[in-house]
C-alpha positions, -999 to +999 in steps of 0.1 A: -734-422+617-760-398+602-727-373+610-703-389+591-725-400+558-728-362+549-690-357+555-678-382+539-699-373+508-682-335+508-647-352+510-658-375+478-672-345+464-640-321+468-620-352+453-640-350+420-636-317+419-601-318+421-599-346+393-618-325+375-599-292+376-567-309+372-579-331+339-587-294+323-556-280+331-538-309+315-560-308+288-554-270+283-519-272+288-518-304+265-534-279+238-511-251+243-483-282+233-499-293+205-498-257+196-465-249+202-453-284+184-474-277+155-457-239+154-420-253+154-427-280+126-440-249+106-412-228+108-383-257+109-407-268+074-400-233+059-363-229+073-359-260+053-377-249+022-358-219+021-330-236+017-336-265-008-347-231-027-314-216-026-301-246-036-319-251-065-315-213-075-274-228-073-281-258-095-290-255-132-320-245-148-329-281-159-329-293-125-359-321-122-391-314-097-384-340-074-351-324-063-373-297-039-378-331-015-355-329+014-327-350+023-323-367+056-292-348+064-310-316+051-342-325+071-313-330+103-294-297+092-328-279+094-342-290+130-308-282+143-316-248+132-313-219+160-326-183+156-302-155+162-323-131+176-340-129+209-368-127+196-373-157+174-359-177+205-386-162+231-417-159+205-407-197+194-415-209+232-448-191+229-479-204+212-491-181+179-522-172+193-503-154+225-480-133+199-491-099+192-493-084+157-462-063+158-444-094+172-457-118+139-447-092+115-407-090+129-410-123+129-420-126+096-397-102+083-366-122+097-377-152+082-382-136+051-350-116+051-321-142+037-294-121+046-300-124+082-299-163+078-271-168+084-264-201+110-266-223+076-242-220+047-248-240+014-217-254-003-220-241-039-202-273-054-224-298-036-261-303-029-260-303+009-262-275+036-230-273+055-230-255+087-200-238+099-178-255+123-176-219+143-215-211+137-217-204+178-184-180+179-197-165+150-234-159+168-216-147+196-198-122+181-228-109+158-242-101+193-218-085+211-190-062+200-177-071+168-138-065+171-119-059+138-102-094+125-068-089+111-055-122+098-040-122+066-066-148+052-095-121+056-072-095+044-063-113+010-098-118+005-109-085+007-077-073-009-088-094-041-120-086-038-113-045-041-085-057-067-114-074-088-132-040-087-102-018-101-107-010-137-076-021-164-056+009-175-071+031-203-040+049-213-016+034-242+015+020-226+003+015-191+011-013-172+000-025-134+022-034-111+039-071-113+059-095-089+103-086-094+095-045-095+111-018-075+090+003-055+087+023-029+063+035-003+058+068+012+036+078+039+035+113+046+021+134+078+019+172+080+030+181+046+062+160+054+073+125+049+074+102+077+079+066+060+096+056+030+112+023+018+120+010-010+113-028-016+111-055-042+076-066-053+074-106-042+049-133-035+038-139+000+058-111+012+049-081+035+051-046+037+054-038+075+060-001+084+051+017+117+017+019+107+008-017+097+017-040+072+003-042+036+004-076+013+027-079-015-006-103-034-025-070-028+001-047-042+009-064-074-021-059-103-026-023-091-016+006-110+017+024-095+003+056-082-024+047-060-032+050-020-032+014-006-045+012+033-027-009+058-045-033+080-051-005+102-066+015+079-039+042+072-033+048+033+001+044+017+013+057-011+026+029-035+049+044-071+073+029-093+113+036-078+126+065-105+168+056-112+165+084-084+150+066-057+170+033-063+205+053-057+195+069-027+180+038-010+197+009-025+225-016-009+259+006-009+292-002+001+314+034+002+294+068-001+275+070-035+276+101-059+245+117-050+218+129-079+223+163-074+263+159-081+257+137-109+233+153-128+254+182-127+287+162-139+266+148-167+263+184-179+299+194-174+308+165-197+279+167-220+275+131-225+253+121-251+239+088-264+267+071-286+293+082-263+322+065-247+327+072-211+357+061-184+342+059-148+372+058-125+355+045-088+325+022-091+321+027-055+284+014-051+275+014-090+257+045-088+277+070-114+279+040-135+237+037-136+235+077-144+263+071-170+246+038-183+212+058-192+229+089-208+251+068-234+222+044-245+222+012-263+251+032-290+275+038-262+296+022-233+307+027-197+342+015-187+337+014-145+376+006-125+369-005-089+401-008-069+386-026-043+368-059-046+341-058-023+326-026-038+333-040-072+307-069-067+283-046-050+282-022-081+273-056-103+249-067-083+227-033-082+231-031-114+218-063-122+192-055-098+181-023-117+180-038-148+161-065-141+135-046-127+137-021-157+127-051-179+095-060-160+086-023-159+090-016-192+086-048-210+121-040-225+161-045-214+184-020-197+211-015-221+235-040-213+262-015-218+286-012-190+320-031-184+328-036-149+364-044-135+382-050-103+414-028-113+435+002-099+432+029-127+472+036-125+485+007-136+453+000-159+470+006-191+462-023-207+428-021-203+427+014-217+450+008-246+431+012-279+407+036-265+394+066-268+368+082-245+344+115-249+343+122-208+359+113-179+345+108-144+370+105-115+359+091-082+390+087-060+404+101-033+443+113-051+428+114-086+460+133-096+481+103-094+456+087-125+456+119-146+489+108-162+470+076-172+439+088-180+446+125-198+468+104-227+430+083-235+408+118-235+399+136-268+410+168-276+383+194-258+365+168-240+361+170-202+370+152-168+344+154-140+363+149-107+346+139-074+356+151-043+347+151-010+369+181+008+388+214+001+422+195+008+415+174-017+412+200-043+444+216-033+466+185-037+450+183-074+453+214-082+493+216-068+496+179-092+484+196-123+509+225-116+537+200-110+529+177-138+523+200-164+496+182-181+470+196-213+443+206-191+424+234-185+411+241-141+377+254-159+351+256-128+351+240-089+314+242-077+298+227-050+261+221-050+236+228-027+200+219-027+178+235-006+143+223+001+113+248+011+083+241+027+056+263+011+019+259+027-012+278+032-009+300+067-031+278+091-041+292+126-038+270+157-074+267+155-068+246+122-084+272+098-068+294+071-057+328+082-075+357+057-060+383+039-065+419+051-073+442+026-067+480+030-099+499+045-105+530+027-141+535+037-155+534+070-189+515+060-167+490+037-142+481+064-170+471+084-186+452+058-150+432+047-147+426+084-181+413+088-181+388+060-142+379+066-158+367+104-186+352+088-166+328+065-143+319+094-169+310+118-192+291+090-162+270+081-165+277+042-141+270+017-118+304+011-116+321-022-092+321-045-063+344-037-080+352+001-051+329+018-019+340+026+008+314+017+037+309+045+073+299+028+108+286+047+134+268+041+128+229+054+145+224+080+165+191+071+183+203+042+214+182+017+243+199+030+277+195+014+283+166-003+314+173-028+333+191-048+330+191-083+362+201-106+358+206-142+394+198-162+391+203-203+420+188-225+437+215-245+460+208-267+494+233-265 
C-alpha cells in the first residue's frame, strides 16, 4: 500500500503536467491566431480603403466626408479579396512578427503599388467595385505564359486607342481617310511586291491578306500613306487607288486598254480639256475614264458598246470611280461621259450633228467603222486605233487602200515597258559589298584594305558612294499588249 501511494502520486503528477503543457500550447497557438486574425483585418481594412480612395478620386470634388464609409457590398467585395502573388498568399498565413524585413517591405511595396491591384475593378459610372466575371482566368494567365489575344474586340480597342494618338493633318488640303474610298494595300518583301488588293473602305469590314487581316474601323481616320500592322504584327502599306490602280485591278468584262497604251493614245490625239471625243469599244470603261479626265468638266466622251454585258460593266465602274473621287476630294467627277449599248456601223443617228477632235477605236475590224466615223472627224485631227495583233493591222491597212478614205497611216508603235530592279550589291552574308579602289602605293593599299575589313566586320553604316549598285531588268516584265495605229484626216 505504502508502494502504490507513491505511484499513484507520479501518475497524478505526469497528468498535471500534461494539462499544463497542453493549456500553453493552446494558449500560444490561440495567440499566434489572434495575430494572424488581427493581421488580415488590417490589410482587408487597407485593401478596402484603397479603394473607396479611388473612388472618390472618380467622383467630384465636392463629394461629402461621410462618403469614405464603406458599403456592405464594398466591405463583401473587399474580404473576397485574393493576392496575386505568392507571396502575399504565404506571408498572409504567417503572423507579422515571423516575417522578415525584406519580406514586409515587398509586401508593402505591392500594396502600395495600384497598378499591380488588379483582382478589383471600379465602374467609373457607379459607386461600387465590380469585380470581373473572369478575375481567376485573368490571374491565371498573369502567372503563366501570357499568349497573344487576337479577337477583334481587343483589336478595335487598341486600334482606336493608337488612332486617338495620330495627330490631324497639318498640310492645306489634306484629308484622312473615310468609309466609300478606294484603296489599296501593298505589302512588299525583298524589294518586291508580294500583296496588293485593291478594296473599298467599309464599316465592319476586313482586310484579310496572307499575312493577317486589318480592320476597316482602324483604317478609316488615318492619313493615306501610312504603315498599318496586321493582327500579326506585319505592316501594310495603306494609299489612296491613283485612276491607275483602279484600271488595272477593277471588275472587267473583255481586256482593258492598259495605262501604258492609253497614255500614249492620249498624246497621239492630243486631247485637251474642252474637247470632244468618240470612244468606239467601252469594253470595261477603262479608255473612257482616261478620256473622261483629259476633256474636263468643258468636254464630252461619246463611249459605243456593242455588247450589252460590257456596256453595263463600263457604267458601273464608272459610277464606282466617281463616287469615290467625290469622298476623296470633296468634289464630283465630271459627269461628262455618254454611254450607249450600240454597234458604231449603223450608229449614224447617234453621230449626226457631231463633230469630234479625236477618235479612239477599240474593235477588232475597225475598218469596217472608218466609213462612219472618218465623215464626223475634223480636218487634221486624229484616230487612235487599238489592236491586239499584226493581222489585225494588215486587214486595216489593206481597208484603207481599198476604201480610199482622207487619212493619213502616220505611225504603228507598240509599247513596251520594261521594269528594272536597281539595289545596293548585298553579299550572302547580308552586308554591302565595298568598292575597290586602285592601289597605287604599297603602304596605302594596305591601309584601304585594312579599314575596308574593319568597317565590314564592325557592321558600320557605308559611306556615301563606297557601295556598288547592282541593276537588271525585273524579271516579270508587261510584254505585248497592242498595237497602236495613228490615222490623221487630210483633206485631198
Amino acid at each position: 500500500m505504502a508502494m502504490q501511494m507513491p505511484l499513484a502520486g507520479l501518475v497524478f503528477m505526469h497528468r498535471l503536467m500534461r494539462i499544463r503543457s497542453s493549456s500553453q500550447r493552446h494558449l500560444s497557438n490561440r495567440g499566434i491566431l489572434v495575430k494572424l486574425l488581427k493581421y488580415r483585418r488590417d490589410v482587408r481594412t487597407f485593401a478596402a480603403s484603397s479603394i473607396k480612395c479611388n473612388e472618390n478620386e472618380g467622383d467630384n470634388a465636392d463629394s461629402s466626408p461621410s462618403s469614405t464609409r464603406l458599403t456592405p457590398r464594398q466591405a463583401l467585395l473587399s474580404r473576397k479579396r485574393r493576392p496575386l502573388s505568392p507571396l502575399e498568399r504565404i506571408s498572409g498565413l504567417l503572423p507579422q512578427d515571423a516575417l522578415t524585413p525584406e519580406v514586409m517591405q515587398l509586401r508593402e511595396q505591392n500594396l502600395q503599388d495600384p497598378a499591380d491591384d488588379t483582382s478589383t475593378q471600379v465602374e467609373e459610372s457607379g459607386h461600387t467595385a465590380i469585380p470581373k466575371k473572369n478575375d481567376s482566368e485573368t490571374h491565371h494567365a498573369s502567372e503563366a505564359a501570357v499568349e497573344p489575344d487576337t479577337s477583334e474586340t481587343v483589336l478595335n480597342g487598341a486600334y482606336h486607342e493608337e488612332k486617338r494618338l495620330i495627330s490631324p493633318p497639318t498640310l492645306p488640303g489634306e484629308t484622312l481617310l473615310v468609309f466609300g474610298e478606294l484603296l489599296v494595300a501593298e505589302y512588299c518583301n525583298n524589294r518586291q511586291v508580294e500583296y496588293r488588293k485593291l478594296f473599298k473602305l467599309q464599316r465592319g469590314a476586313r482586310l484579310h491578306g496572307n499575312r493577317g487581316f486589318i480592320p476597316h474601323d482602324y483604317i478609316a481616320g488615318h492619313p493615306a500613306g501610312c504603315f498599318l500592322k496586321t493582327h500579326m504584327g506585319v505592316p501594310i502599306f495603306i494609299r489612296r487607288a491613283s485612276l491607275e490602280d483602279y484600271v488595272l485591278f477593277m471588275k472587267r468584262g473583255p481586256a482593258i486598254t492598259y495605262p501604258k497604251d492609253a497614255s500614249t493614245m492620249l498624246m497621239m490625239m492630243d486631247v485637251t480639256e474642252g474637247d470632244c471625243v468618240l470612244d468606239s469599244g467601252s469594253g470595261s470603261g477603262a479608255m473612257s475614264l482616261f478620256l473622261s479626265r483629259a476633256v474636263g468638266s468643258k468636254g464630252s466622251v461619246l463611249s459605243l458598246e456593242i455588247r450589252e454585258d460590257h456596256h453595263k460593266q463600263a457604267v458601273l465602274n464608272y459610277r464606282l470611280w466617281r463616287a469615290s473621287w467625290s469622298l476623296r476630294r470633296g468634289e464630283e467627277w465630271h459627269d461628262n461621259v455618254q454611254f450607249h449599248n450600240s454597234d458604231l456601223c449603223n450608229a449614224s443617228s447617234l453621230l449626226a450633228g457631231r463633230g469630234f477632235h479625236a477618235v479612239a477605236l477599240d474593235m477588232s475590224h475597225p475598218h469596217l467603222a472608218l466609213t462612219t466615223v472618218i465623215p464626223h472627224l475634223h480636218s487634221g485631227a486624229v484616230c487612235a486605233i487599238y489592236l491586239a495583233n499584226i493581222t489585225q493591222v494588215i486587214d486595216l491597212l489593206e481597208g484603207l487602200r481599198c476604201l480610199a478614205l482622207p487619212v493619213l497611216c502616220e505611225r504603228i508603235v507598240e509599247v513596251p515597258v520594261r521594269h528594272w530592279l536597281v539595289a545596293p550589291a548585298i553579299q550572302k552574308n547580308g552586308r554591302f559589298c565595298i568598292r575597290k579602289v586602285p592601289i597605287f602605293d604599297e603602304d596605302q593599299g594596305a591601309q584601304d584594305e585594312t579599314s575596308d575589313e574593319e568597317e565590314m566586320s564592325t557592321g558600320r553604316q557605308a559611306a556615301f558612294g563606297s557601295v556598288p549598285y547592282i541593276a537588271r531588268p525585273h524579271p516579270e516584265q508587261i510584254r505585248h499588249t497592242a498595237f497602236l495605229v495613228k490615222l490623221r484626216k487630210c483633206v485631198r
